[in-house]
VMD Tcl script that draws the C-alpha trace (Angstrom):
set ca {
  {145.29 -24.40 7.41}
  {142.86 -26.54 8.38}
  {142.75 -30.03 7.32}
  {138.99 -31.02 5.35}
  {136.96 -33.17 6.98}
  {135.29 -35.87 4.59}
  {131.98 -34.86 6.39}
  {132.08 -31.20 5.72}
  {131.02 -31.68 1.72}
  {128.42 -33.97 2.14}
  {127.16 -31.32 4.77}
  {127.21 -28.98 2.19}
  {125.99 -31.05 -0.58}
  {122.41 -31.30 0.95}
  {122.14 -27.83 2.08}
  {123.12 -26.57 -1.31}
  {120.23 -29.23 -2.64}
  {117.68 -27.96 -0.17}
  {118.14 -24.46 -1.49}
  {117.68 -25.33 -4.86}
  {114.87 -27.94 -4.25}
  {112.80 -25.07 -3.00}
  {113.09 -22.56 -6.33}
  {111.99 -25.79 -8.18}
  {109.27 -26.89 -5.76}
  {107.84 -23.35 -5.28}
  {108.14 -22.89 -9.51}
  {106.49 -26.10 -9.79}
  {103.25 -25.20 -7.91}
  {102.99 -22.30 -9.62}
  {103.24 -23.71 -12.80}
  {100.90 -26.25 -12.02}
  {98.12 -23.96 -10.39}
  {98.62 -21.80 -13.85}
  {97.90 -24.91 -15.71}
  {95.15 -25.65 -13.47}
  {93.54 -22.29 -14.04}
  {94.05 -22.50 -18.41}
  {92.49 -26.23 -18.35}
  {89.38 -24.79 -15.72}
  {89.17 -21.76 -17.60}
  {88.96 -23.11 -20.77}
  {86.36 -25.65 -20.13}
  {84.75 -22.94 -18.70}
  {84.89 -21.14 -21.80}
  {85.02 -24.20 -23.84}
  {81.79 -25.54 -22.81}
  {79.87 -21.77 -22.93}
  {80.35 -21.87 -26.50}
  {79.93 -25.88 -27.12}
  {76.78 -26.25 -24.93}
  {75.54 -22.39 -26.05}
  {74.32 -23.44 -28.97}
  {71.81 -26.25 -26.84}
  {69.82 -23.66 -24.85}
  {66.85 -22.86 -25.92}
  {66.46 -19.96 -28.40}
  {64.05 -17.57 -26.24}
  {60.90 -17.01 -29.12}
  {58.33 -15.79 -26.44}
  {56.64 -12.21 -27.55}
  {55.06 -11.69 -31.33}
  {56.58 -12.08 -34.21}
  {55.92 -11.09 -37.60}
  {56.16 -11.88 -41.45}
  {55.24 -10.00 -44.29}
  {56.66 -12.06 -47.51}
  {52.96 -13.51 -49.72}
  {50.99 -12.87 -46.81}
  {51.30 -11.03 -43.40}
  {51.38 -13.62 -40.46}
  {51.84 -12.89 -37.04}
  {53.06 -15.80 -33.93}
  {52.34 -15.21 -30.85}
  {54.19 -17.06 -27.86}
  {53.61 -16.74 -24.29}
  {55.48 -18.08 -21.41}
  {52.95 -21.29 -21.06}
  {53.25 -23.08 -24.09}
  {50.58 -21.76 -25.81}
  {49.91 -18.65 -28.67}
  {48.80 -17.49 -31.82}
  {48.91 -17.65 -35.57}
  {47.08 -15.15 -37.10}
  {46.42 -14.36 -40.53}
  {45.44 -10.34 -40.36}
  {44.20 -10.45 -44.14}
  {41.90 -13.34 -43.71}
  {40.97 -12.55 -40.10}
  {42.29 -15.90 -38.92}
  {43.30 -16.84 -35.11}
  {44.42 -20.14 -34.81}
  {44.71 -21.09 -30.94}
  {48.03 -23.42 -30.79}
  {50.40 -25.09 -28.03}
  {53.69 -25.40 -28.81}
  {56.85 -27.26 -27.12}
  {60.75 -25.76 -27.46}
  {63.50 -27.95 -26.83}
  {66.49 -27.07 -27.71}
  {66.31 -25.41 -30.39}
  {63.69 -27.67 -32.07}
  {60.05 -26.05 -31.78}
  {57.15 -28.34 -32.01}
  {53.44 -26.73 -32.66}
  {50.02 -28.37 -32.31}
  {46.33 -26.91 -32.61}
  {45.19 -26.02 -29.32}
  {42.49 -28.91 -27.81}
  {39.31 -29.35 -28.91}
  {39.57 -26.41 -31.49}
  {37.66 -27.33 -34.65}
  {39.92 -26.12 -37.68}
  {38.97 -25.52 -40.98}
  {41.17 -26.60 -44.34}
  {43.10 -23.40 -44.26}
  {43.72 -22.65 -40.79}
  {45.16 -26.78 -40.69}
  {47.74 -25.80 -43.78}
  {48.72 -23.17 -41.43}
  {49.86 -25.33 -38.71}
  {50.47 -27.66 -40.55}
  {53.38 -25.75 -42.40}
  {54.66 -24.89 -38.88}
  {54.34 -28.38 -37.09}
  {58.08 -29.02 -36.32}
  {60.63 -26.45 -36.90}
  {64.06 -25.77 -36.01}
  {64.57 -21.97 -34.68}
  {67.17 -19.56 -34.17}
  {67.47 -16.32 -32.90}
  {69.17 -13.37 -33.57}
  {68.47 -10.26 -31.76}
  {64.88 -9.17 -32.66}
  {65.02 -11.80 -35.81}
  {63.80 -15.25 -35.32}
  {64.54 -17.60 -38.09}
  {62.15 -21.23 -38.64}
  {63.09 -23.70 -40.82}
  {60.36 -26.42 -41.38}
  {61.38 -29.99 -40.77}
  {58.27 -31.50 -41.87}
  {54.92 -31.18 -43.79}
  {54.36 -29.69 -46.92}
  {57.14 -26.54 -46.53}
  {60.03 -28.63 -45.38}
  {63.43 -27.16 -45.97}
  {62.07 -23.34 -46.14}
  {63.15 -21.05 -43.92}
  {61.34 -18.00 -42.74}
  {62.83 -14.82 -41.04}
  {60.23 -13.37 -38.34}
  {60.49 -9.85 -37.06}
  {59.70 -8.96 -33.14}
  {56.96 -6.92 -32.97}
  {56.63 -6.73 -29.46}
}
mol new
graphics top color blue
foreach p $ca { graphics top sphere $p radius 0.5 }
foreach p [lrange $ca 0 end-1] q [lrange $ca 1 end] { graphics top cylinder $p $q radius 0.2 }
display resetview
């Protein structure tokens, strides 16, 4: 038999260490692009639904409501519209800014409004919308009908 060298275990030692090195290094890169993907992923995902709510609720196209009175808002893509009040044969020319999902409208310029069609705005000046399919939902933060809420219907 052979007589052992002192060298031939430390020989082995490392090889043996090598091998296993590798199954750890190899599971460790996995493991870490895994990780990588969940934390990407779910920021990803994360900030879809935290910043979702940010965008801007898209209102353009007419919308109806028939609670007291039948009004109808118009939007276009430009920032300006339409309130009208079919009953009284009212069209009120108005410019409105979205941001967000706060809505701000204003007469148009230089159109001379009367007592009622100025309630009308008025009651619409700053609102905060939402939108749910064909529903669009205002609720006033200012002037005289702040705190209300009113549930519009696409028409169109």
């Amino acid at each position: 038999m052979a007589k052992k060298r002192p060298d031939d275990d430390e020989d082995q030692a490392p090889a043996q260490k090598k091998g296993g090195g590798a199954v750890f290094l190899i599971a460790g890169i996995a493991a870490g692009g895994l990780l990588l993907l969940l934390c990407c992923g779910g920021v990803g995902i994360g900030g879809y639904f935290a910043f979702r709510g940010a965008a801007a609720p898209d209102i353009v196209g007419r919308w109806e409501i028939d609670e007291i009175a039948k009004l109808v808002l118009d939007f276009r893509p430009d920032g300006t519209g339409t309130i009208e009040v079919p009953m009284a044969k009212v069209r009120i020319p108005i410019t409105y800014k979205l941001k967000g999902n706060d809505l701000t409208i204003a007469p148009a310029p230089g159109q001379g409004l009367g007592f009622g069609e100025r309630d009308a705005v008025e009651r619409l000046e700053r609102t905060r919308v939402s939108r749910f399919g064909d529903q669009l939902r205002m609720e006033a933060l200012a002037g005289p009908g702040m705190g209300q809420a009113m549930l519009l219907k696409k028409i169109r």
